[in-house]
C-alpha positions in Angstrom: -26.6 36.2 1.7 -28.6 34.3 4.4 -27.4 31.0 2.9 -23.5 32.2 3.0 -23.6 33.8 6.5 -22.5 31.4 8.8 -19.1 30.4 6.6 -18.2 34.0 5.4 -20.0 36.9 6.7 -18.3 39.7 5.7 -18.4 39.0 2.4 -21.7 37.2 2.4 -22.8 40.8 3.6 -21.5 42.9 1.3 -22.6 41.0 -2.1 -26.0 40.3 -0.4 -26.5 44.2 -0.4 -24.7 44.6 -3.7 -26.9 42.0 -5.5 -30.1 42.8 -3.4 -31.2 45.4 -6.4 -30.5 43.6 -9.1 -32.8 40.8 -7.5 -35.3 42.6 -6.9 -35.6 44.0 -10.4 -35.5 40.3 -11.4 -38.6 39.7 -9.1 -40.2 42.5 -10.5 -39.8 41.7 -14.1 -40.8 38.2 -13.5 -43.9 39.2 -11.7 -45.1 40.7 -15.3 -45.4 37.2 -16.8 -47.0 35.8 -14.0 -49.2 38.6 -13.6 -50.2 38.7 -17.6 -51.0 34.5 -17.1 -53.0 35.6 -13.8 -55.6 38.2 -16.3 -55.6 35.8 -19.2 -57.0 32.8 -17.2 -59.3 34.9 -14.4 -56.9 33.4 -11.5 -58.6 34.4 -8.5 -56.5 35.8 -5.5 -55.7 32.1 -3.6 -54.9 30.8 -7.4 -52.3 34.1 -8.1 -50.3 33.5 -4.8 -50.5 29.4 -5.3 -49.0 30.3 -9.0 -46.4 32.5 -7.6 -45.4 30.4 -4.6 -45.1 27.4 -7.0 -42.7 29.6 -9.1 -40.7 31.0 -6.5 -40.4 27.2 -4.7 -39.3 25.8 -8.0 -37.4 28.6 -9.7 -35.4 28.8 -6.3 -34.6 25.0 -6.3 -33.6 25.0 -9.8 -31.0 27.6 -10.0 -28.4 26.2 -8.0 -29.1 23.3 -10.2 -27.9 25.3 -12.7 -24.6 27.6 -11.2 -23.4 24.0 -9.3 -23.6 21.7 -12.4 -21.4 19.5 -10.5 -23.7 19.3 -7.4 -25.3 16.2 -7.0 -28.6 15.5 -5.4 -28.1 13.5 -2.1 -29.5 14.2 1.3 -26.7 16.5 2.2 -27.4 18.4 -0.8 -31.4 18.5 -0.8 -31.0 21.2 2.8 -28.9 23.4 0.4 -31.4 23.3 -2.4 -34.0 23.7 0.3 -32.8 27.0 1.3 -32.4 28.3 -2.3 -36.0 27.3 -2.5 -37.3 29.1 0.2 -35.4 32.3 -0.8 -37.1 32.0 -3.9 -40.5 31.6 -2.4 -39.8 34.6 0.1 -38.5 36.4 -3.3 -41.7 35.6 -5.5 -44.1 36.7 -2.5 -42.2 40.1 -1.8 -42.4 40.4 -5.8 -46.4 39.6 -6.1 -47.1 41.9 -3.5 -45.0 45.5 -4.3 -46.2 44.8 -8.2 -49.9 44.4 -6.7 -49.5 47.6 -4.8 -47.2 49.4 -6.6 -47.1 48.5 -10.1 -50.0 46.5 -11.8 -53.0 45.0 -10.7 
């Protein structure tokens, strides 16, 4: 939604708040994995974020990989992969934390 804003914002809108649940029941269910790797190695609390920053930053950079097969990686396209990993970083943190507080943990 963020990423999509400034060309169509209407529409960027709208399917940000329409997918914006099904996300974060992605996050969520993703967090379980992470969190089940976090008790069977004894990750202390620094290690858990590190684990799910590292995640977020790579799981975010690697999906448009995969929806934009035709994209290819030059320096116009690295900002756009930037932002998707960021999102994913921001996505992996918010998950880590309502599962901590909410959920498990």
């Amino acid at each position: 939604m963020i990423i999509d804003l400034l060309e169509r914002s209407g529409t960027s809108i709208l399917g940000g708040l329409l997918l914006m649940p099904i996300i974060f029941v992605f996050c969520a269910l993703l967090s379980y994995p992470l969190i089940y790797i976090r008790s069977k190695f004894k990750l202390k609390k620094l290690q858990c974020v590190m684990l799910f920053v590292l995640t977020g930053f790579i799981l975010g950079a690697v999906i448009p990989l995969f929806m934009f097969p035709w994209l290819a990686i030059d320096s116009d396209s690295i900002v756009f992969i930037l932002r998707y990993s960021f999102v994913g970083f921001v996505a992996s943190i918010t998950a880590l934390f309502y599962v901590q507080r909410n959920i498990a943990i």
